[in-house]
C-alpha positions as CSV (number, residue, x, y, z in Angstrom):
1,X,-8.7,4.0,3.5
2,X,-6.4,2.0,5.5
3,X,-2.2,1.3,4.7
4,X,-1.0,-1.7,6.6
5,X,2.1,-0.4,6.9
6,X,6.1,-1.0,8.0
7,X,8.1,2.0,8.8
8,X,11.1,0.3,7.7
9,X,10.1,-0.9,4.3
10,X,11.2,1.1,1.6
11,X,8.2,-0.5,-0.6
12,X,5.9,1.0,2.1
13,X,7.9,4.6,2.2
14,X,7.0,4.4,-1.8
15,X,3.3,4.1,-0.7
16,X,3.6,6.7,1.4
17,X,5.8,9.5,-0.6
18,X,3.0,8.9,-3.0
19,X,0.1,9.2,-1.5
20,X,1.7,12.5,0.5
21,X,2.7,14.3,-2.8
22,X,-1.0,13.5,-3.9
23,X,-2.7,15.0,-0.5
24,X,-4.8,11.5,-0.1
25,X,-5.9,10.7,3.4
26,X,-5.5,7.6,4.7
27,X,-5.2,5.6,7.9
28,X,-2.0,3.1,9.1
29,X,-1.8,0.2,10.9
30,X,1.6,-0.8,11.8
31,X,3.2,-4.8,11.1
32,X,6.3,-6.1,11.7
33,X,8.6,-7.2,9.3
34,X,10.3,-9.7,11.6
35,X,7.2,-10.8,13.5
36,X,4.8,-12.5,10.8
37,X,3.3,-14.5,13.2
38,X,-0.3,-12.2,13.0
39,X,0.2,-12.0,9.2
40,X,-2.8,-14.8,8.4
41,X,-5.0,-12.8,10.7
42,X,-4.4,-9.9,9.3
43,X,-3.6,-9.9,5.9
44,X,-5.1,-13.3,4.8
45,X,-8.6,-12.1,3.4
46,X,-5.9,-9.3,1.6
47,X,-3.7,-10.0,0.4
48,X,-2.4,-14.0,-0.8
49,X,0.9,-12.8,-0.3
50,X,0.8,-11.9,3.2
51,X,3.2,-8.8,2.8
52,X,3.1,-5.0,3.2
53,X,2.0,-2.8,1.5
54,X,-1.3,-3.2,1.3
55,X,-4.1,-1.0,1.1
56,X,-8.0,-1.1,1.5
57,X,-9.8,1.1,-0.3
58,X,-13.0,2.5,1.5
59,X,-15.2,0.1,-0.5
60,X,-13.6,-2.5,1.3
61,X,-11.2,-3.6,-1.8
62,X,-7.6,-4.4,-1.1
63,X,-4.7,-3.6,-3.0
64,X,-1.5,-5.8,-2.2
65,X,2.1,-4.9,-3.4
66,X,3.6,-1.4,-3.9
67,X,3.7,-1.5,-7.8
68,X,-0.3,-1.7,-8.0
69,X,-0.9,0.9,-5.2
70,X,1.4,3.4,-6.5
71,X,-0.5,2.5,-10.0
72,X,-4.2,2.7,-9.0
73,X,-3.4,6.3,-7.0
74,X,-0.7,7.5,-9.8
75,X,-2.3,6.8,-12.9
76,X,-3.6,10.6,-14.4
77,X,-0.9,12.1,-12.4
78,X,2.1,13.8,-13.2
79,X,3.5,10.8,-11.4
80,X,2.7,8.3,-13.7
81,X,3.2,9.6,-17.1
82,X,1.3,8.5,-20.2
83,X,4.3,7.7,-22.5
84,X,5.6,4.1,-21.1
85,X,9.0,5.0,-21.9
């Protein structure tokens, strides 16, 4: 799997807490948050919205914003609890 990450997004941190608490392997490649000129290049075939975080999965599916990556890896953990409230 592969994080496009940004050290200095909290969204991305969230990504990363999770996925560290969980013991799940992945890979990081580093984007600016200033600097969006590669973002189309990058990201377009992605994620739509052109921001990090945003994960590929090893069968080549992507996962855009933090929400739905800390959902997909969460959900049937302790992490993500069953009762909504």
């Amino acid at each position: 799997m592969l994080l496009y990450n940004s050290q200095v997004s909290g969204n991305c941190y969230k990504v990363r807490l999770l996925l560290a608490h969980l013991g799940i392997a992945y890979e990081r490649e580093e984007l600016s948050v200033v600097d969006r000129s590669n973002r189309a290049g990058v990201l377009g075939g992605l994620n739509p919205a052109l921001r990090v975080p945003t994960m590929v999965l090893d069968d080549g599916r992507s996962l855009g914003e933090s929400g739905a990556i800390i959902w997909y890896f969460g959900e049937g953990t302790r992490f993500v609890p069953d009762d909504a409230y």
